[in-house]
C-alpha positions as CSV (number, residue, x, y, z in Angstrom):
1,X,11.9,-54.9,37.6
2,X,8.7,-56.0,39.3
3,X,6.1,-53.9,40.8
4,X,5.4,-54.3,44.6
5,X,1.5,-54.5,43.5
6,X,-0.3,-56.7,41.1
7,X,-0.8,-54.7,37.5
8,X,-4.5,-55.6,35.7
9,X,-5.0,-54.7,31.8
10,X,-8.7,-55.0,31.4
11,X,-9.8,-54.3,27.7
12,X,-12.9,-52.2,26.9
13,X,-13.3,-51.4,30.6
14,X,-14.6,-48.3,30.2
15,X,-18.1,-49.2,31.1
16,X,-20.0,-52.1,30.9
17,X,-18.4,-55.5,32.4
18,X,-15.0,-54.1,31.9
19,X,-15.4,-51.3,34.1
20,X,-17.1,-53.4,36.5
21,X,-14.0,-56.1,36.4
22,X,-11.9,-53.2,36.7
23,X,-13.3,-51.9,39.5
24,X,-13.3,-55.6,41.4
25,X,-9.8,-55.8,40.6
26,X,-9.1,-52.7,42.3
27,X,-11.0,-54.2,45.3
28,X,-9.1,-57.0,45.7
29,X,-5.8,-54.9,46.1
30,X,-4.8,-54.6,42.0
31,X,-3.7,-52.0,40.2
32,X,-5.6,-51.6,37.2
33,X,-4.7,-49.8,33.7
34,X,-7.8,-49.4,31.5
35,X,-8.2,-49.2,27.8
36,X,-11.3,-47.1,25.8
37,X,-11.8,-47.3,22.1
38,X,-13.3,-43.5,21.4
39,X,-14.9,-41.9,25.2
40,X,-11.4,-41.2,27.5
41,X,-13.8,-38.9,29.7
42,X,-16.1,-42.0,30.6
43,X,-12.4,-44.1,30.9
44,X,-10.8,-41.0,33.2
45,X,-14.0,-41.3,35.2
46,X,-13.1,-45.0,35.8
47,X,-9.3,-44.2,36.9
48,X,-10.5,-41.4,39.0
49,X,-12.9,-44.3,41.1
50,X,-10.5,-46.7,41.1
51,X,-7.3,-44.1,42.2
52,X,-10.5,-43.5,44.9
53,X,-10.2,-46.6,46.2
54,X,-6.4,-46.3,47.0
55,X,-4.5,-48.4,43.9
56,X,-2.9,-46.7,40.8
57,X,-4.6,-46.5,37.5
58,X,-4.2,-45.5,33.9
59,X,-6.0,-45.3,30.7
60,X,-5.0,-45.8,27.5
61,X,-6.9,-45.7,23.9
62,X,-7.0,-49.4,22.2
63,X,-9.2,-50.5,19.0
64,X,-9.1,-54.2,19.6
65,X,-10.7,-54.2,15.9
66,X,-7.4,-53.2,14.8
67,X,-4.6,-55.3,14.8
68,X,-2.0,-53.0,13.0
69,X,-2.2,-51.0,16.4
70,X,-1.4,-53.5,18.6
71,X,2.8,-52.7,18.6
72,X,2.3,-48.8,18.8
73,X,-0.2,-49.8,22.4
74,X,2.5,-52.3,23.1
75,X,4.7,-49.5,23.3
76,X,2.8,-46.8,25.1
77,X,1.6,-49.6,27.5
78,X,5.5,-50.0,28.4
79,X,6.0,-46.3,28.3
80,X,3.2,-46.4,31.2
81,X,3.9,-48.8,33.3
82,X,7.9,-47.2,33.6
83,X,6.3,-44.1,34.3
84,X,3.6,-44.8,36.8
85,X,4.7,-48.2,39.1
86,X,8.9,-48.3,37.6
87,X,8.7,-51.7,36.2
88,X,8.2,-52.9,32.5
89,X,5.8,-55.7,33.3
90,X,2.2,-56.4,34.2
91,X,0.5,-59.2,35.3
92,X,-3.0,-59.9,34.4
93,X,-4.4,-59.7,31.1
94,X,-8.5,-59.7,31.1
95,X,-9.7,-59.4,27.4
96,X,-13.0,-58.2,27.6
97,X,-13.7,-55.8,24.7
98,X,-16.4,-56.9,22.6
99,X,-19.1,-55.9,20.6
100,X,-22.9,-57.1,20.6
101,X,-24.6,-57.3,16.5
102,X,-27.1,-60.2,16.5
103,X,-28.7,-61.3,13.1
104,X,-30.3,-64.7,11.9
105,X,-27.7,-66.8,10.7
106,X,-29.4,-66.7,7.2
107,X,-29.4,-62.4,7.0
108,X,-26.1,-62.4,8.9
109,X,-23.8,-60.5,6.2
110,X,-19.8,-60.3,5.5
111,X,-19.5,-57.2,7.7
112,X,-21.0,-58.3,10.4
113,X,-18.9,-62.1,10.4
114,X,-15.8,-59.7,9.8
115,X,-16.5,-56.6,12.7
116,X,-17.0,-60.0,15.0
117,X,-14.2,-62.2,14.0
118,X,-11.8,-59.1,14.4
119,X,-12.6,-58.0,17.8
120,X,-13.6,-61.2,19.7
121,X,-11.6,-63.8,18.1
122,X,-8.5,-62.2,16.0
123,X,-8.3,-59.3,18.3
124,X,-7.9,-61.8,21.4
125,X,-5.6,-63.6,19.6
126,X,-3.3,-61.0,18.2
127,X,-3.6,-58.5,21.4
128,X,-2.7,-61.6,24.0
129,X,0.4,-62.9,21.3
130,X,2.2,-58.9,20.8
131,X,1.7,-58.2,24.9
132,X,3.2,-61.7,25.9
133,X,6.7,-60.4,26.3
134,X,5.2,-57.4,28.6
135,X,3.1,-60.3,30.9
136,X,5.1,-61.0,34.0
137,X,5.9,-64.9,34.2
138,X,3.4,-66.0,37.3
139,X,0.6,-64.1,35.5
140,X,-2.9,-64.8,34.8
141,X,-5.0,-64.5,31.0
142,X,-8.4,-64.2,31.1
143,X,-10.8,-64.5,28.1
144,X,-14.2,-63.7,28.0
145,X,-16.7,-65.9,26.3
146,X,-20.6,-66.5,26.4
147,X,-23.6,-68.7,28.1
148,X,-24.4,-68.9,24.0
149,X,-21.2,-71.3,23.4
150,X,-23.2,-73.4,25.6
151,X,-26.6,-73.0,24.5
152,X,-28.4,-71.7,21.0
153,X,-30.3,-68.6,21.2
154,X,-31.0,-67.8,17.6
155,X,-29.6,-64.6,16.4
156,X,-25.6,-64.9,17.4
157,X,-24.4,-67.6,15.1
158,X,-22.0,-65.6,14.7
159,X,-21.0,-64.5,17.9
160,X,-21.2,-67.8,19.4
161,X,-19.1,-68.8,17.4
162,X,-16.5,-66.4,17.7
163,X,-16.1,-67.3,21.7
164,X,-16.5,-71.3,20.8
165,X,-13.3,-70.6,19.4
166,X,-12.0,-68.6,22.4
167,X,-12.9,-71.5,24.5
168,X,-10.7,-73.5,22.1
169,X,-7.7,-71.2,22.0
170,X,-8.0,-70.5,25.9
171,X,-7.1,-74.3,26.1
172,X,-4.6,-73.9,23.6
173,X,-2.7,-70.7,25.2
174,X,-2.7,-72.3,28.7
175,X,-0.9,-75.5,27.3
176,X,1.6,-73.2,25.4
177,X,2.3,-70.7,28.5
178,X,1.9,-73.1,31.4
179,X,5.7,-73.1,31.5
180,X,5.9,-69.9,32.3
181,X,3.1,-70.5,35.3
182,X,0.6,-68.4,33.6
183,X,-3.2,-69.6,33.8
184,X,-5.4,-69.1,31.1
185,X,-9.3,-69.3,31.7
186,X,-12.6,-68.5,30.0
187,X,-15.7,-66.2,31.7
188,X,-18.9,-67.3,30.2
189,X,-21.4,-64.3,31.2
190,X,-25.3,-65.6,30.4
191,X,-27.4,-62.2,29.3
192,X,-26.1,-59.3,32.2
193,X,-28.1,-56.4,32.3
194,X,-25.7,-53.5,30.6
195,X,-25.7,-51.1,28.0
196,X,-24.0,-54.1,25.8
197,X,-27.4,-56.2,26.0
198,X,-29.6,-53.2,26.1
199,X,-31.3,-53.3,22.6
200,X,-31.6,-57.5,23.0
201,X,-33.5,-56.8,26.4
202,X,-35.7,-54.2,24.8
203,X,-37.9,-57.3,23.4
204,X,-41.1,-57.6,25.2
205,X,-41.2,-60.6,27.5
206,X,-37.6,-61.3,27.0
207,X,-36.1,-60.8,30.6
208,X,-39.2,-62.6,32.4
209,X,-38.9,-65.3,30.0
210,X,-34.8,-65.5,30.4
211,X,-35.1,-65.2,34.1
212,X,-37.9,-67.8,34.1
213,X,-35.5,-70.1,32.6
214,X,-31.9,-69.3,34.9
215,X,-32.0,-71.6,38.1
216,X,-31.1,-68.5,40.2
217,X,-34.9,-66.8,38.7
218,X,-33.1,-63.5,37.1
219,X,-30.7,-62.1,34.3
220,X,-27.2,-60.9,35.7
221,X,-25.7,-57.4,36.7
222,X,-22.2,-56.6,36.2
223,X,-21.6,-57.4,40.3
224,X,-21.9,-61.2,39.2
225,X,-19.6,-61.1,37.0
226,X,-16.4,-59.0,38.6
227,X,-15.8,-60.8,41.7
228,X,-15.3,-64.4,39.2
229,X,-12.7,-62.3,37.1
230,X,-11.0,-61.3,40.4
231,X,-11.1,-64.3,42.0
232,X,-9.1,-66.0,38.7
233,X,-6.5,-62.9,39.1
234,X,-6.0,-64.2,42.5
235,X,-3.5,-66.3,44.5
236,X,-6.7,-68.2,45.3
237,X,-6.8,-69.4,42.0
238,X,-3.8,-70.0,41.1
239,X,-4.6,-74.1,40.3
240,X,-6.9,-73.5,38.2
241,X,-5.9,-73.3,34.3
242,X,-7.6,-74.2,30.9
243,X,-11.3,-74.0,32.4
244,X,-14.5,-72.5,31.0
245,X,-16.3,-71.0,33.9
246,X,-19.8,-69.9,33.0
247,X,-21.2,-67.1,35.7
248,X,-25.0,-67.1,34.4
249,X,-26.7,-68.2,37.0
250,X,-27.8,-71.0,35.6
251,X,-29.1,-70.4,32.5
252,X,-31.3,-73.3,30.4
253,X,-30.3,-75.7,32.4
């Protein structure tokens, strides 16, 4: 069956840029369901705004960290989208969950490469691979990666890292699923001003001197970022496949 609207998963979209690129979805006529890791009131609060702007919504509980999960959500994802639109498919995937833990490259420790390599690289991975049968042919993946894949700011080896090899496997997955028409791109945020980056923008001087240093002359809000997720979801869009698109308003140029 297909649904008479367009269906959005947005991972981690609970706050942050997911609930922002949740809420721009909405906007541009999607359906959105939301996942949460551990807050469902702050995820309920999100359905309740976007059910306020006249499209359907529902949240369910997802630990991308966790990759043993990923059939049981599989599963109650299908058991939602019967219940609430009648149709076992959805059509845009926006993996956005993510986690912020910067450390020199030289103090960074096992943990910390693991906690990052399971949410932002093997999560993407595994998540996109069990929910392919459930993406509607037509559909769009999008992948979230970082201004830092582009440039070195020391202190996210690491986590740079982890979305260089996004980029590669964004490429990859929209060679392997153009035959089913679904694009596959890559958002590359520069620093946007949310809880996420909160305890990297607490360094004195850090903002002037990132803003001093982005051709538009600040950092980024979630607004900048929403709108370029939507836009990929839509028919607007539909040419464009395998790019990286960074939205940081020009940052160290």
């Amino acid at each position: 069956m297909e649904a008479t609207n367009k269906i959005a998963l947005v991972t981690g979209s609970s706050r942050g840029l997911g609930k922002n690129e949740a809420i721009a979805l909405a906007k541009n006529g999607n359906d959105v369901i939301i996942t949460y890791n551990s807050r469902k009131d702050e995820a309920d609060k999100v359905v309740a705004e976007i059910e306020g702007l006249g499209r359907k919504a529902a949240a369910l509980q997802l630990n991308t960290a966790e990759a043993k999960t990923f059939e049981s959500f599989k599963a109650a994802l299908s058991e939602t989208l019967q219940q609430v639109w009648g149709t076992d498919k959805f059509n845009f995937l926006i993996n956005n969950a993510g986690i912020d833990w910067a450390a020199p490259f030289a103090q960074t420790t096992e943990e910390q490469l693991d906690a990052l390599y399971n949410i932002h690289f093997k999560g993407v991975f595994l998540l996109t691979q069990t929910l392919l049968p459930v993406i509607a042919d037509g559909g769009r993946i999008v992948n979230t990666s970082t201004g830092l894949a582009r440039f070195s700011t020391p202190g996210y080896a690491a986590y740079a890292s982890m979305k260089g090899a996004i980029e590669t496997l964004t490429k990859y997955m929209a060679k392997e699923l153009g035959s089913r028409g679904i694009t596959v791109n890559a958002v590359a945020p520069g620093i946007i001003e949310t809880d996420f980056t909160a305890a990297a923008r607490e360094h004195p001087g850090l903002v002037e001197f990132l803003s001093s240093q982005t051709a538009l002359g600040r950092i980024g809000q979630p607004d900048d970022i929403g709108g370029v997720v939507a836009f990929l979801c839509s028919d607007a869009a539909r040419w464009i496949t395998a790019q990286r698109i960074e939205a940081s308003g020009g940052m160290f140029l």
